[in-house]
N, C-alpha and C positions, 0 to 999 in steps of 0.2 A: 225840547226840540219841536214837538208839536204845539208850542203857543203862537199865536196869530203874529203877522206883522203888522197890523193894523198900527198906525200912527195917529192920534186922534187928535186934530185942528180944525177952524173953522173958517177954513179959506174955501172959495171958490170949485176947487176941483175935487174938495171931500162932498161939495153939496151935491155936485155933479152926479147923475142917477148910474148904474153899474153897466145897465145893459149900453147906453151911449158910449161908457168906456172902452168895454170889449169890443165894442163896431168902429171906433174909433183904431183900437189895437187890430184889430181883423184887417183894414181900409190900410191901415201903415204898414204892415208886416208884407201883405199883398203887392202895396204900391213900391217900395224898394226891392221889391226882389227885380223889377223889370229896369231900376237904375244902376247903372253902372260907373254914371258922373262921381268922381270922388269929391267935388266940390259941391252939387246936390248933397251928398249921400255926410259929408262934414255939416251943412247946415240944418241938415234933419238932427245929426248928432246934436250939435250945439242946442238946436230950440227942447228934444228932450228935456238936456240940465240945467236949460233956463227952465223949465216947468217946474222943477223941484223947490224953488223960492220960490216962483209963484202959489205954490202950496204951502207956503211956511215951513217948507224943512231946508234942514242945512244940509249944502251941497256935499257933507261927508256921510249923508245919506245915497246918496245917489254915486257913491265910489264904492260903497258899501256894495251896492249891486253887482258890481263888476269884476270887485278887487278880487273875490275866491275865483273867476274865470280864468287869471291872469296868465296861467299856464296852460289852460285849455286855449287861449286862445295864439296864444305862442307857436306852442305847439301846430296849428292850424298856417300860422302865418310862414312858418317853417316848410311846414307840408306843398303850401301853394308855392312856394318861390322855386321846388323841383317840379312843378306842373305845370307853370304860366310863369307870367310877367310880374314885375314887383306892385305893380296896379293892381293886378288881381289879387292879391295878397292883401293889400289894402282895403279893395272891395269889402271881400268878405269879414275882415274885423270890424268896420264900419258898420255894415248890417247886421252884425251880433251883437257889436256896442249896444247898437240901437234899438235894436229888440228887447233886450235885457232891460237898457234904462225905460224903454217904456209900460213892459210887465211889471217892474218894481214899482213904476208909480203907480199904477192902478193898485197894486199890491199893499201898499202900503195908504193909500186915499180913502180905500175902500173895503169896507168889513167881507170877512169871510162867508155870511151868512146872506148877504147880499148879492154874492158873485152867484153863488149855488141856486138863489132862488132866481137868479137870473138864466144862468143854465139849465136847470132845471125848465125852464119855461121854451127855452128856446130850442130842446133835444126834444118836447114831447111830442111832435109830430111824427117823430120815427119810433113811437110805440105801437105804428099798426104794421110796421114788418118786424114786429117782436121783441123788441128792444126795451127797456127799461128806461126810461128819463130820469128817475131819483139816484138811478144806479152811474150810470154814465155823467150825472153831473157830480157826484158824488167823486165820481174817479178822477173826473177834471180840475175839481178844486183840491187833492188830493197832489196833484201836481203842480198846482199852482203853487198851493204852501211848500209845496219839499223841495223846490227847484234850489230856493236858496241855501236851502239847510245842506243841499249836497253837494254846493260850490263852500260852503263854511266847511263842511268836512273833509273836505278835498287840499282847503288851505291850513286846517289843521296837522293832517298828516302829512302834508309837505313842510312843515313847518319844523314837527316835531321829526322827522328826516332829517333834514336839513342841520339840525340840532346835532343829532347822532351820527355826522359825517355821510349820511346816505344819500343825500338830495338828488345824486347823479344815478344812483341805480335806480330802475325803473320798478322793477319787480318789486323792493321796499317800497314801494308808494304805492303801487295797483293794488297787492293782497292785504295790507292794513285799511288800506280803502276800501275794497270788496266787502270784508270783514266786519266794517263798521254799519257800511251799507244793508247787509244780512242782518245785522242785529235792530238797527232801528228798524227796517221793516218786519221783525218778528215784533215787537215790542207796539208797532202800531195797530198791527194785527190782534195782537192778543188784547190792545184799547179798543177795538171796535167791537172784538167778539163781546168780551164784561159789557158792552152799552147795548148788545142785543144784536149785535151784527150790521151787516149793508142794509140800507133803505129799502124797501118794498120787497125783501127776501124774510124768507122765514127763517128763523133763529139757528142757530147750528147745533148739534145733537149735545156741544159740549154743556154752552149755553141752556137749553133745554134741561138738558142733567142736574144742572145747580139752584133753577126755578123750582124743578120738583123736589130737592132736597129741603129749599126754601121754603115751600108750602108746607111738606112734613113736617119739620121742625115748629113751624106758626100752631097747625092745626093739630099739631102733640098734644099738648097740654090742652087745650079746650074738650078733644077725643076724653082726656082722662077725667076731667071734671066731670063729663055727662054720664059717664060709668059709673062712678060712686052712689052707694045707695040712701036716699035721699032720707 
C-alpha cells in the first residue's frame, strides 16, 4: 500500500525538475476554477491525457487515476443536477477529471523524495510563526501518495459489494471502507513510529522504550565481560 507510484522513464517530463511541476499544478488547479466554458474546461482535459504518452506511459495509466473516482464522481454529478443546471454538473466533473489526471502525472513522473524536498523548501518560510517545514511537507507528501490508494480502496470495496448483491446499500460500502481506511492508517502509523517517528520531532516514549531495551541488550554482555576477574 505504501510503495511509491513512481513510473520510471526517460522522457521529457520525468527530467522536468518537481518544484516547476507543482507551480505548474498550483497555476492549473487555480486557473480552472475561475472557467466555467465546458469546452475550455474539455480541452484542458484532453491536453492532460495527451501528456501521458508524451511521458511514455500508456493511456491505461492515466484511467488508472480516475477509474476508483468513478463513483465519487457520480455521485457529485447526481448531487449537482438537484442544485443547478446539467452544465453545472458537467463543470465540476471536468475540473475533477482534470485535477486528478494532472496530480497522477506528476505522481507518477516524479519521485517521492523529490516532491518532499521540494516542499519542504517551499513551507520553510512559515517556520518563523512556529510551524515545522519537515513536518508539514512530510504531511503533504503523505497525501499525495494515499490519495490514490483511497480511490483503489474505495473501488475494491465497491467491487467486492457488488459481488455480494450489496452495491445498492450504502452503509455496505461506507463502514467496510471506514474500516479499511482505520486500519491502513494504524499500520502507517505504527511504519513511522519503528523508523523513529515524524521529521524534526522527537521520537515517541514507545519508540524511546525499545532504543533503550536495544542498548541493554548490546551493552549486556560487554558489562559482563569487564566483571570477570581477570
Amino acid at each position: 500500500m505504501t510503495a511509491s507510484f513512481y513510473i520510471h522513464k526517460e522522457s521529457w517530463l520525468h527530467r522536468l525538475a518537481a518544484g516547476r511541476k507543482l507551480f505548474c499544478l498550483a497555476v492549473l488547479g487555480t486557473g480552472i476554477s475561475f472557467v466555467s466554458d465546458l469546452w475550455l474546461l474539455a480541452g484542458a482535459l484532453s491536453l492532460c491525457v495527451c501528456l501521458f504518452p508524451a511521458a511514455q506511459l500508456r493511456l491505461v495509466v492515466a484511467y488508472n487515476q480516475v477509474r476508483p473516482l468513478f463513483w465519487i464522481m457520480a455521485a457529485l454529478f447526481v448531487a449537482k443536477l438537484f442544485t443547478g443546471p446539467l452544465s453545472d454538473a458537467f463543470v465540476v466533473i471536468l475540473r475533477l477529471c482534470i485535477l486528478v489526471l494532472a496530480a497522477g502525472l506528476i505522481t507518477v513522473t516524479t519521485k517521492t523524495s523529490a516532491l518532499l524536498t521540494v516542499l519542504e523548501r517551499v513551507l520553510t518560510p512559515l517556520s518563523v510563526f512556529g510551524f515545522s517545514a519537515p513536518r508539514m511537507a512530510f504531511a503533504l507528501s503523505l497525501v499525495i501518495r494515499f490519495i490514490p490508494v483511497v480511490g483503489q480502496i474505495s473501488q475494491e470495496v465497491r467491487e467486492a459489494q457488488q459481488a455480494r448483491g450489496l452495491g445498492t446499500n450504502i452503509f455496505a460500502l461506507i463502514i467496510p471502507f471506514v474500516l479499511r481506511i482505520v486500519k491502513m492508517a494504524e499500520q502507517v502509523s505504527q511504519a513511522i513510529d519503528a523508523r523513529g517517528g515524524l521529521p524534526d520531532a522527537k521520537p515517541s516514549p514507545a519508540v524511546m522504550r525499545r532504543s533503550q531495551a536495544v542498548r541493554r541488550s548490546v551493552s549486556a554482555p560487554m558489562g559482563a565481560e569487564t566483571d570477570q576477574p581477570h
